[in-house]
PDB file of N, CA, C and O in Angstrom:
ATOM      1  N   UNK A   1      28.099 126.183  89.606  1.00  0.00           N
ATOM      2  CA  UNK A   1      28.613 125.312  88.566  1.00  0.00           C
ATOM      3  C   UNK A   1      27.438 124.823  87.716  1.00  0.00           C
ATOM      4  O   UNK A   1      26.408 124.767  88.387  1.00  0.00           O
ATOM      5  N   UNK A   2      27.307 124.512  86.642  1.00  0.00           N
ATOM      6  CA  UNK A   2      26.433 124.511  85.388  1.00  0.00           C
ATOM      7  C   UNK A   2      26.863 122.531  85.103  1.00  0.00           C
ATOM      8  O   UNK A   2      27.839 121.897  84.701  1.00  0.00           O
ATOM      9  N   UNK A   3      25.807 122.288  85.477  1.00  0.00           N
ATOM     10  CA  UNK A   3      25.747 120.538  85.373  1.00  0.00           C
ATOM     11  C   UNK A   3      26.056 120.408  83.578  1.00  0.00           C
ATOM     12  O   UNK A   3      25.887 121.196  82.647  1.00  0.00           O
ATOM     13  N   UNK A   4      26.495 119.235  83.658  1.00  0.00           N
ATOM     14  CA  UNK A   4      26.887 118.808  82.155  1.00  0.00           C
ATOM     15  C   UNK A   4      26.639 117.910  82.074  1.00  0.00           C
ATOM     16  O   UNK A   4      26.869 117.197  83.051  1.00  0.00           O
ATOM     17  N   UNK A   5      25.917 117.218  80.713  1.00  0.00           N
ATOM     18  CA  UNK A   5      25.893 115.936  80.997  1.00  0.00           C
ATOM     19  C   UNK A   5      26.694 115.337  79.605  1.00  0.00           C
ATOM     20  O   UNK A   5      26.959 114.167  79.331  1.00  0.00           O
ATOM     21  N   UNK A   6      26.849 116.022  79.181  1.00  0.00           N
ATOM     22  CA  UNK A   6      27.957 115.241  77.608  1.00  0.00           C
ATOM     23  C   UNK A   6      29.463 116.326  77.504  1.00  0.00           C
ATOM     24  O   UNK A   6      29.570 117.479  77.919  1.00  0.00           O
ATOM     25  N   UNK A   7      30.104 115.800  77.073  1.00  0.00           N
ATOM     26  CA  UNK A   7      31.338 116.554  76.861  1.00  0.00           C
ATOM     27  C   UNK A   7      31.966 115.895  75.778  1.00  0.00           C
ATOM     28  O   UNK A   7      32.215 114.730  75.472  1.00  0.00           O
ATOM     29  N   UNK A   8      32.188 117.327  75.169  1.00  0.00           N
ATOM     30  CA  UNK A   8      32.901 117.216  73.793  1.00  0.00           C
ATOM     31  C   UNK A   8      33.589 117.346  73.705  1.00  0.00           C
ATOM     32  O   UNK A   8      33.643 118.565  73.865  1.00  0.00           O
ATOM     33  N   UNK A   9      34.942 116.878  73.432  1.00  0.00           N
ATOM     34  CA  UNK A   9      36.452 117.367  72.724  1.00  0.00           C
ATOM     35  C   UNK A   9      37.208 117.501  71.699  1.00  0.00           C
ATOM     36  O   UNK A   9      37.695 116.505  71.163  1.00  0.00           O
ATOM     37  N   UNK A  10      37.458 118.848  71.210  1.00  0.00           N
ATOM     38  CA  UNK A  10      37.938 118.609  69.844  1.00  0.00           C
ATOM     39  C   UNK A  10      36.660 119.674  68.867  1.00  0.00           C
ATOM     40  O   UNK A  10      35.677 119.108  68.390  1.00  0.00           O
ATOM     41  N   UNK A  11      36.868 121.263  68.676  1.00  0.00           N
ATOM     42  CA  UNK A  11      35.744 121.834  68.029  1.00  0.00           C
ATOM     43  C   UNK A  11      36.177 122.203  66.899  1.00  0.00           C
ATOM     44  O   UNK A  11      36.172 123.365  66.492  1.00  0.00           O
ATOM     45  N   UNK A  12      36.688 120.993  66.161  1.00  0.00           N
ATOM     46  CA  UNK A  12      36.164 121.014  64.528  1.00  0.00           C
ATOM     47  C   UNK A  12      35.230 120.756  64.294  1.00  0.00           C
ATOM     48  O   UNK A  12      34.485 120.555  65.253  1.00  0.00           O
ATOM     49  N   UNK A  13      34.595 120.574  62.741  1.00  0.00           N
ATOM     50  CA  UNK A  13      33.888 120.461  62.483  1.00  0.00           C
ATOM     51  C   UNK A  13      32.422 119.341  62.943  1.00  0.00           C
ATOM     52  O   UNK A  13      31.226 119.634  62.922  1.00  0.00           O
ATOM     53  N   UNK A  14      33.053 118.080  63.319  1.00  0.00           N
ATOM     54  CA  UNK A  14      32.419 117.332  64.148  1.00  0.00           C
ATOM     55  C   UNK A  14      32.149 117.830  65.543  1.00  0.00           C
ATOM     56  O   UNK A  14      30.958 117.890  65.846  1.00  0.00           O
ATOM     57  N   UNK A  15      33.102 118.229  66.522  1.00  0.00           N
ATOM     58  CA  UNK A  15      32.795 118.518  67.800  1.00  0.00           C
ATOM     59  C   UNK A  15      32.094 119.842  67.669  1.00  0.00           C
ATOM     60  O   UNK A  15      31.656 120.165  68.773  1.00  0.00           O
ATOM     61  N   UNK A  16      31.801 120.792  66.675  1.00  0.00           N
ATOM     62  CA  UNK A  16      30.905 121.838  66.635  1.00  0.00           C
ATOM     63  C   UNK A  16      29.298 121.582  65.805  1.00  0.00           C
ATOM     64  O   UNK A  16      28.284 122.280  65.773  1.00  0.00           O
ATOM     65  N   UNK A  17      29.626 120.316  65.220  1.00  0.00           N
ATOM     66  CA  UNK A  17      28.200 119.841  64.772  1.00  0.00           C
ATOM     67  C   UNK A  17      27.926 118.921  65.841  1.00  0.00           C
ATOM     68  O   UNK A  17      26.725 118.771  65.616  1.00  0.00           O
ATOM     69  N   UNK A  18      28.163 118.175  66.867  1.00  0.00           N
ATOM     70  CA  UNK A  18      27.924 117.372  67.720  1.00  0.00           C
ATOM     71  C   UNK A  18      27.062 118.819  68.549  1.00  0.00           C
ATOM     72  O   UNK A  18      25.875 119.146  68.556  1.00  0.00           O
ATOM     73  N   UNK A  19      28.055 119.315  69.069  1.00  0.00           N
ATOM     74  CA  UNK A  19      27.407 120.762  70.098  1.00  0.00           C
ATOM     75  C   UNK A  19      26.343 121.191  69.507  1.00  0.00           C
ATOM     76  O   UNK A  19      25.478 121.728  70.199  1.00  0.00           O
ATOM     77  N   UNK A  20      26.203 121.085  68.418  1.00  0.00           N
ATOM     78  CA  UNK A  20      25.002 122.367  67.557  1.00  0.00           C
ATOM     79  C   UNK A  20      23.452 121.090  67.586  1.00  0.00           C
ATOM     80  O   UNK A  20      22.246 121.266  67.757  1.00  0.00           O
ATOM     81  N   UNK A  21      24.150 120.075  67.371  1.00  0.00           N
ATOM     82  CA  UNK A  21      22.767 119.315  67.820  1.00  0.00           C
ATOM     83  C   UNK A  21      22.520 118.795  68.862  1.00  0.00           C
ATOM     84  O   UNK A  21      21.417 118.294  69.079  1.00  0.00           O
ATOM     85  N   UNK A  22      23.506 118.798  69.747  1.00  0.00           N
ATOM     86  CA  UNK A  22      22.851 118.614  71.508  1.00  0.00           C
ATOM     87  C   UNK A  22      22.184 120.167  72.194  1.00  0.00           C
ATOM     88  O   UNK A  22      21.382 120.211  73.126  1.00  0.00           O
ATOM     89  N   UNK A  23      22.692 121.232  71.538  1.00  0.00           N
ATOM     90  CA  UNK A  23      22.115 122.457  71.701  1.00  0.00           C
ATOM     91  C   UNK A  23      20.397 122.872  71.569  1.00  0.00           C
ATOM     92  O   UNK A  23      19.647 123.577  72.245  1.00  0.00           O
ATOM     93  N   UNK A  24      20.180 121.784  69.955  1.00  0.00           N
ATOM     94  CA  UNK A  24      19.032 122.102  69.707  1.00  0.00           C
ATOM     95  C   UNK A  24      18.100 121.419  70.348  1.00  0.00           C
ATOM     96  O   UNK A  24      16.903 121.703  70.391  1.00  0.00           O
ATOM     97  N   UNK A  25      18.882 120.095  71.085  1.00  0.00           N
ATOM     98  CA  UNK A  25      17.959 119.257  71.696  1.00  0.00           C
ATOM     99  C   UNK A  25      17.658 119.639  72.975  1.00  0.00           C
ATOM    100  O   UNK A  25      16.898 118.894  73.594  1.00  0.00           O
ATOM    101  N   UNK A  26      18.136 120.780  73.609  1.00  0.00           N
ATOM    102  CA  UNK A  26      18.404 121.030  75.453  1.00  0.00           C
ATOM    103  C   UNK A  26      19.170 120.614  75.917  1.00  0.00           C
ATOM    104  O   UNK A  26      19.332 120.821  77.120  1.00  0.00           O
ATOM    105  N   UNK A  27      20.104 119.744  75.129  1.00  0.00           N
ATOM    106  CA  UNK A  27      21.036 118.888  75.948  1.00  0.00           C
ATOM    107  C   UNK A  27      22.346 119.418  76.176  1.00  0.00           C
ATOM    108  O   UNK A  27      23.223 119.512  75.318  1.00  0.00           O
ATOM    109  N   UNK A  28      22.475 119.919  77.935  1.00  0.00           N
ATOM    110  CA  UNK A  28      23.675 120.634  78.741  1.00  0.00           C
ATOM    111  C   UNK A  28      24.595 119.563  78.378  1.00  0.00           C
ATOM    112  O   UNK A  28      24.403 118.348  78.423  1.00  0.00           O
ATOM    113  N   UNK A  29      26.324 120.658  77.759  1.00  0.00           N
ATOM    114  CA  UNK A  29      27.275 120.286  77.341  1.00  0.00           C
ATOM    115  C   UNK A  29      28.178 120.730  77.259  1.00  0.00           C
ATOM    116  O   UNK A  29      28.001 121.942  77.383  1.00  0.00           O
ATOM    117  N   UNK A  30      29.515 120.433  77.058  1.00  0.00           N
ATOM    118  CA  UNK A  30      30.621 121.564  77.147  1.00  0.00           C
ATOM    119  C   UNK A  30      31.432 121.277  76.295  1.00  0.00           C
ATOM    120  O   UNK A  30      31.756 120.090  76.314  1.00  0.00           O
ATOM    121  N   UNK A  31      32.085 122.133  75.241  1.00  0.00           N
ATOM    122  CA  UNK A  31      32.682 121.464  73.951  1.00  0.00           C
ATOM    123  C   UNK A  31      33.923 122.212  74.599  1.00  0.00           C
ATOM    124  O   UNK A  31      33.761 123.346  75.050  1.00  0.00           O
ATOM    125  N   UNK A  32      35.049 121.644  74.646  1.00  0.00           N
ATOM    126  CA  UNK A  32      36.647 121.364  75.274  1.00  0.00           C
ATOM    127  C   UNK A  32      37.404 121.758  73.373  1.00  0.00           C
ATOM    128  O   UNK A  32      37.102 121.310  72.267  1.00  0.00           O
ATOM    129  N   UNK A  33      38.373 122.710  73.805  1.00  0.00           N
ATOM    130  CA  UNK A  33      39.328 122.741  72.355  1.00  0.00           C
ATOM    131  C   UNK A  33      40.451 123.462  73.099  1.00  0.00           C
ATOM    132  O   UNK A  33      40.417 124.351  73.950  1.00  0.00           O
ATOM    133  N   UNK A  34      41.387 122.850  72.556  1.00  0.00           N
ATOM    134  CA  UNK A  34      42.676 123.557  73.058  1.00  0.00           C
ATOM    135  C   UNK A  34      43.344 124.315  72.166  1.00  0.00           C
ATOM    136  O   UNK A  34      44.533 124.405  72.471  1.00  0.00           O
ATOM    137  N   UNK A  35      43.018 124.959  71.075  1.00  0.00           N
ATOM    138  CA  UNK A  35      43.292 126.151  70.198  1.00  0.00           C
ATOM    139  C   UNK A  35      42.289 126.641  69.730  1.00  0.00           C
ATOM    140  O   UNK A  35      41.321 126.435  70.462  1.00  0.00           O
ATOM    141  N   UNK A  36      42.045 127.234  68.789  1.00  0.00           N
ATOM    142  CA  UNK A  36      41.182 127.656  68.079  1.00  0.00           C
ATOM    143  C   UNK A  36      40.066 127.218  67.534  1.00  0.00           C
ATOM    144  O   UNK A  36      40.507 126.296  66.847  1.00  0.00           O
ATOM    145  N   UNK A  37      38.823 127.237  67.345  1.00  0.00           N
ATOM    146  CA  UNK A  37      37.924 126.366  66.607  1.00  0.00           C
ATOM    147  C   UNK A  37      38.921 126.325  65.281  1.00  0.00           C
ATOM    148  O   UNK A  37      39.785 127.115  64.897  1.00  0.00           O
ATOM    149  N   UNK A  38      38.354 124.861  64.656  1.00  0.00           N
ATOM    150  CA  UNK A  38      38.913 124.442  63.230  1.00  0.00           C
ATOM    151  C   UNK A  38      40.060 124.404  63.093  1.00  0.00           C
ATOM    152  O   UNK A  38      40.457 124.116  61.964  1.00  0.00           O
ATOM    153  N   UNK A  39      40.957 124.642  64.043  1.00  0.00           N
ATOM    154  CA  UNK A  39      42.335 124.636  63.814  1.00  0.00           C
ATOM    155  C   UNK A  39      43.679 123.516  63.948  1.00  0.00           C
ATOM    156  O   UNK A  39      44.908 123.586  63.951  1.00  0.00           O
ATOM    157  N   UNK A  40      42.442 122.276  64.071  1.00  0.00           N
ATOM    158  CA  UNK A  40      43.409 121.067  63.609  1.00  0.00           C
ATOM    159  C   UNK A  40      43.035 120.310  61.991  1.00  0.00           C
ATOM    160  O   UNK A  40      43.456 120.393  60.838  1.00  0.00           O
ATOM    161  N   UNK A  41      42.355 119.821  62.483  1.00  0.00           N
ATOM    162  CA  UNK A  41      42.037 118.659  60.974  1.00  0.00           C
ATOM    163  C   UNK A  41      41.381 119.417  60.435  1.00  0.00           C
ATOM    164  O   UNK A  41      41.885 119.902  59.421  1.00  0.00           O
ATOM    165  N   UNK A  42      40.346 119.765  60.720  1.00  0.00           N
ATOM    166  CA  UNK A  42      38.969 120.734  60.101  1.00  0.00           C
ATOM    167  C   UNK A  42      39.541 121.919  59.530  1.00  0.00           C
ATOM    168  O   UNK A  42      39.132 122.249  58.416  1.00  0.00           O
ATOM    169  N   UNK A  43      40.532 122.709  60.172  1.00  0.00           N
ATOM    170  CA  UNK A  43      41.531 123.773  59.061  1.00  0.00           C
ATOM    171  C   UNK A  43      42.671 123.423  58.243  1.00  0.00           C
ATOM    172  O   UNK A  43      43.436 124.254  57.755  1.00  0.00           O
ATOM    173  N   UNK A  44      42.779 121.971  58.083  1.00  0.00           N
ATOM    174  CA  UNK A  44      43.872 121.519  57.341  1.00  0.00           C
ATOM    175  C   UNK A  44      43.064 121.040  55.617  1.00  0.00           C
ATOM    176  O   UNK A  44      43.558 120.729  54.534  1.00  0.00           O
ATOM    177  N   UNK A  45      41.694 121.186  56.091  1.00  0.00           N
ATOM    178  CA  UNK A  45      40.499 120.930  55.141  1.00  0.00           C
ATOM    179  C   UNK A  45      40.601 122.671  54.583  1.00  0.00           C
ATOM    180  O   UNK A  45      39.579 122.806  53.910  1.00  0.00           O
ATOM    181  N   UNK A  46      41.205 123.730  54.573  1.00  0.00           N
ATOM    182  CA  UNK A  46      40.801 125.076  54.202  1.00  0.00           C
ATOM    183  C   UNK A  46      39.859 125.510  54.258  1.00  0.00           C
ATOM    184  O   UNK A  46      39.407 126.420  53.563  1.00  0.00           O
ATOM    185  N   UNK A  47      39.240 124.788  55.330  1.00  0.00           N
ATOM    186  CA  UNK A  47      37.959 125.650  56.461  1.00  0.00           C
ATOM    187  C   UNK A  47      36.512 125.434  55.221  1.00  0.00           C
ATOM    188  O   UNK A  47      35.504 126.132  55.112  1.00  0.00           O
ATOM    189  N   UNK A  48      36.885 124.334  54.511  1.00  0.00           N
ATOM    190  CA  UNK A  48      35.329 124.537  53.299  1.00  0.00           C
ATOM    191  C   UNK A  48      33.867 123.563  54.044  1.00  0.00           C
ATOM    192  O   UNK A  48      33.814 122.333  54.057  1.00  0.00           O
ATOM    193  N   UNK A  49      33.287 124.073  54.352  1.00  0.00           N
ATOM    194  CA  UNK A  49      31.771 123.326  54.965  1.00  0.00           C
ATOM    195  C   UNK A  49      31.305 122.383  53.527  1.00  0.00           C
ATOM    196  O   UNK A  49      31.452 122.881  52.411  1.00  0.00           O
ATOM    197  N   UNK A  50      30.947 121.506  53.638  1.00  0.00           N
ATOM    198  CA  UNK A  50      30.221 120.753  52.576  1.00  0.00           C
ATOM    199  C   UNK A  50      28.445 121.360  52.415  1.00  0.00           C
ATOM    200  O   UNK A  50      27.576 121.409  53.286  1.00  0.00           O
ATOM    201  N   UNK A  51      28.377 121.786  50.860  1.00  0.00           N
ATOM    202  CA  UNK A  51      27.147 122.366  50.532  1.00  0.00           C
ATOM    203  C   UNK A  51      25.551 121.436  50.287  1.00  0.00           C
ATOM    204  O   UNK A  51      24.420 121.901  50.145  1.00  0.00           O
ATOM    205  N   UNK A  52      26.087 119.738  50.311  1.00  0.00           N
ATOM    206  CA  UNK A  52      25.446 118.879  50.480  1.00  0.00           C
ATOM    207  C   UNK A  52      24.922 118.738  48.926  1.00  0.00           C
ATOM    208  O   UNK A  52      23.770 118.401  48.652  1.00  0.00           O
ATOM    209  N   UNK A  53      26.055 119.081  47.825  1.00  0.00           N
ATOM    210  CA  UNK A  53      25.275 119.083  46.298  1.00  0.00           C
ATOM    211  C   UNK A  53      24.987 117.562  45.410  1.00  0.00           C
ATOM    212  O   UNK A  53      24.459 117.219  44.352  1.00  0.00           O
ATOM    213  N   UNK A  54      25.834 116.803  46.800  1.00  0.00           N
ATOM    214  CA  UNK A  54      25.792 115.379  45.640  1.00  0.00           C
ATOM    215  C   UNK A  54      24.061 114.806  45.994  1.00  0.00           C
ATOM    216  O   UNK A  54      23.426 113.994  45.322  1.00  0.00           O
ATOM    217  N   UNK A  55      23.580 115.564  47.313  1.00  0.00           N
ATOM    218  CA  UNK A  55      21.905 115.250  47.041  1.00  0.00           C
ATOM    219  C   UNK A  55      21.104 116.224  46.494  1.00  0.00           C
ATOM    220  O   UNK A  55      20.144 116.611  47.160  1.00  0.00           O
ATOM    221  N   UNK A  56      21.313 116.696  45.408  1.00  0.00           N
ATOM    222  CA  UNK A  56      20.368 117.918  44.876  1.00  0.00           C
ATOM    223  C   UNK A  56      19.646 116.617  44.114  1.00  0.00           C
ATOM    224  O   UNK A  56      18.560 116.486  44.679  1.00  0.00           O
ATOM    225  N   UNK A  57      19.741 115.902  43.384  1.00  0.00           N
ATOM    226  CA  UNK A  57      19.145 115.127  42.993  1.00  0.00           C
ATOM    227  C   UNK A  57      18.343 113.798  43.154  1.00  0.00           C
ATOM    228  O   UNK A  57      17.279 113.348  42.730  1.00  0.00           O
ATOM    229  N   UNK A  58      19.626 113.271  44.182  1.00  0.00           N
ATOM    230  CA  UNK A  58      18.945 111.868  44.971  1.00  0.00           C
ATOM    231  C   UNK A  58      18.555 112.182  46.100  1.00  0.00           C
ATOM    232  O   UNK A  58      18.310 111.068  46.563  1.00  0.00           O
ATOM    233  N   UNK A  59      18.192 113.280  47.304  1.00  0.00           N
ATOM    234  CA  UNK A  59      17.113 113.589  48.046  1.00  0.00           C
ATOM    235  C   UNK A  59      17.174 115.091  47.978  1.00  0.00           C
ATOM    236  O   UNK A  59      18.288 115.608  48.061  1.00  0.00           O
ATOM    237  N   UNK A  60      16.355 115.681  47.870  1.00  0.00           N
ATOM    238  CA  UNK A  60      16.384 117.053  47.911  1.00  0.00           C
ATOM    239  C   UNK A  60      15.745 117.641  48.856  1.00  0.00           C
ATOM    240  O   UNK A  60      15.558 118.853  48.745  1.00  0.00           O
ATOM    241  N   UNK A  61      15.336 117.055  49.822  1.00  0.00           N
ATOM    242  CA  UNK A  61      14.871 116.985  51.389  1.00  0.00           C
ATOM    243  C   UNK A  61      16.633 116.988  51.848  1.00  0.00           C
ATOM    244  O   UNK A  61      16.877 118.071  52.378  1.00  0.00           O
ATOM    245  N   UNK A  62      17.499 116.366  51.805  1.00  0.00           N
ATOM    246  CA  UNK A  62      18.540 116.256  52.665  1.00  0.00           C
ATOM    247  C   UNK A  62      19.384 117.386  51.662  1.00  0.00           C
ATOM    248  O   UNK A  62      20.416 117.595  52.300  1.00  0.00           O
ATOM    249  N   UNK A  63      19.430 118.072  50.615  1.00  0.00           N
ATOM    250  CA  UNK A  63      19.845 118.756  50.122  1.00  0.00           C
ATOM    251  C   UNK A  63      19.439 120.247  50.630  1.00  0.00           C
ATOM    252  O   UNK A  63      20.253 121.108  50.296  1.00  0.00           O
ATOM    253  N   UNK A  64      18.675 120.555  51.143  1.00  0.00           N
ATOM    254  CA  UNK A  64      17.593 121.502  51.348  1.00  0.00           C
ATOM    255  C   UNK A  64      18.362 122.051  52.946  1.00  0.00           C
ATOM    256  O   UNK A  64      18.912 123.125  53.190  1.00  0.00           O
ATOM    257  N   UNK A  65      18.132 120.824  53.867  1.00  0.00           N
ATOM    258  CA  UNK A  65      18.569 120.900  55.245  1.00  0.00           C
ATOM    259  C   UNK A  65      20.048 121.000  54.805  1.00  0.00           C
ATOM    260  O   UNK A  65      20.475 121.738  55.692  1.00  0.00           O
ATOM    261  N   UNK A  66      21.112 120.728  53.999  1.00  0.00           N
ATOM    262  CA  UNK A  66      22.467 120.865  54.422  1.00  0.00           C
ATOM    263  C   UNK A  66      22.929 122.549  53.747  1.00  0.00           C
ATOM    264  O   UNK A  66      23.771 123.352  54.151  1.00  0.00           O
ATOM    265  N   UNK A  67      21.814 122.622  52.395  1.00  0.00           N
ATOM    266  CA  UNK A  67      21.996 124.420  52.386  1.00  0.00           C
ATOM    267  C   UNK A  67      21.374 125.544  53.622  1.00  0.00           C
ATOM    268  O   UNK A  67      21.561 126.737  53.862  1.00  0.00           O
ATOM    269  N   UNK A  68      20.604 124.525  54.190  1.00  0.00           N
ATOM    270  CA  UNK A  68      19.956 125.669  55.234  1.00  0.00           C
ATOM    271  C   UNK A  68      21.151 125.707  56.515  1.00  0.00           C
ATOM    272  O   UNK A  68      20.916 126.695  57.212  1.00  0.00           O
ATOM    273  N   UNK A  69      22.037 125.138  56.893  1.00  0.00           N
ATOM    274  CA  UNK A  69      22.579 124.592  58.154  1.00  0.00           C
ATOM    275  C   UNK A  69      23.816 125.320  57.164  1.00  0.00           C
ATOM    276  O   UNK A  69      24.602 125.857  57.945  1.00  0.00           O
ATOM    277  N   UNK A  70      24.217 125.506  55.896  1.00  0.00           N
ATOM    278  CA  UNK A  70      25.434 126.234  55.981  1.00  0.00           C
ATOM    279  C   UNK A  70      25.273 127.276  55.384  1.00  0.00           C
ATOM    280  O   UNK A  70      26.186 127.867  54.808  1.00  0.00           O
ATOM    281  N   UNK A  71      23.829 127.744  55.443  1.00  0.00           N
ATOM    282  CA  UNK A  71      23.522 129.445  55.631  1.00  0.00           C
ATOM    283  C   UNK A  71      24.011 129.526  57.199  1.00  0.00           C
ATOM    284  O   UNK A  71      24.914 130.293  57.535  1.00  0.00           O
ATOM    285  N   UNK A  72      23.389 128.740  58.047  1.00  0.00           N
ATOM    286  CA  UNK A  72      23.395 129.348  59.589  1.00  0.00           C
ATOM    287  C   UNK A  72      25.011 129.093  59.837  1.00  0.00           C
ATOM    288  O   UNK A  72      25.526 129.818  60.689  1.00  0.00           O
ATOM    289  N   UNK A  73      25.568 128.458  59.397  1.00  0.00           N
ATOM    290  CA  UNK A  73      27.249 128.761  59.913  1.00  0.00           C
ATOM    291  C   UNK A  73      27.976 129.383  58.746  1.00  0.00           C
ATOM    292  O   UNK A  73      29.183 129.608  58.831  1.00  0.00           O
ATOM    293  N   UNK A  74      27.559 129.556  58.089  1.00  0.00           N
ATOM    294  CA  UNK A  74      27.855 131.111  57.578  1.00  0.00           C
ATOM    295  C   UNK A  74      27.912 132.311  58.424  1.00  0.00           C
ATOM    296  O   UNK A  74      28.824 133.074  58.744  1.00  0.00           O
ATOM    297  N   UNK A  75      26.158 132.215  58.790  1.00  0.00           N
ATOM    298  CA  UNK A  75      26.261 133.658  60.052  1.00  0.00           C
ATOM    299  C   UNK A  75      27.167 133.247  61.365  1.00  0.00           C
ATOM    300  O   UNK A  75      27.948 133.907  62.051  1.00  0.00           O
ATOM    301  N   UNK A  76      26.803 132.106  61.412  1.00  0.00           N
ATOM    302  CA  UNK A  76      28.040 131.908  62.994  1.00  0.00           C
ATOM    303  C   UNK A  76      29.360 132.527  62.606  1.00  0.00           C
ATOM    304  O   UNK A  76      30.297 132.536  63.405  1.00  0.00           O
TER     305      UNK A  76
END
């Protein structure tokens, strides 16, 4: 059995960005969904990731990191 120490429920968009940054930290976890990824609230949104454009101007440090993070779930 594979120790856990956080548990997630619910892999929309939050419970798959929660996982993706306890992932990067080492931190053992188990994300719980009882259908499909995105297939409650987060697909009632028509599955659109936010491109982070309202900071292209007022930080472009936090603009930078939210195009890079929805290149990588792109490839996911």
């Amino acid at each position: 059995m594979i120790k856990t120490d956080v548990i997630i429920i619910g892999g929309g968009a939050t419970g798959c960005g929660v996982a993706r940054g306890l992932l990067l930290r080492g931190i053992p976890h188990c994300l719980i969904e009882k259908g499909d990824y995105a297939s409650g609230a987060t697909g009632a949104c028509h599955g659109l990731l936010y491109t982070g454009s309202r900071y292209v101007v007022s930080d472009p440090i936090a603009a930078k990191e939210c195009y890079d993070e929805n290149l990588i779930l792109r490839k996911i």
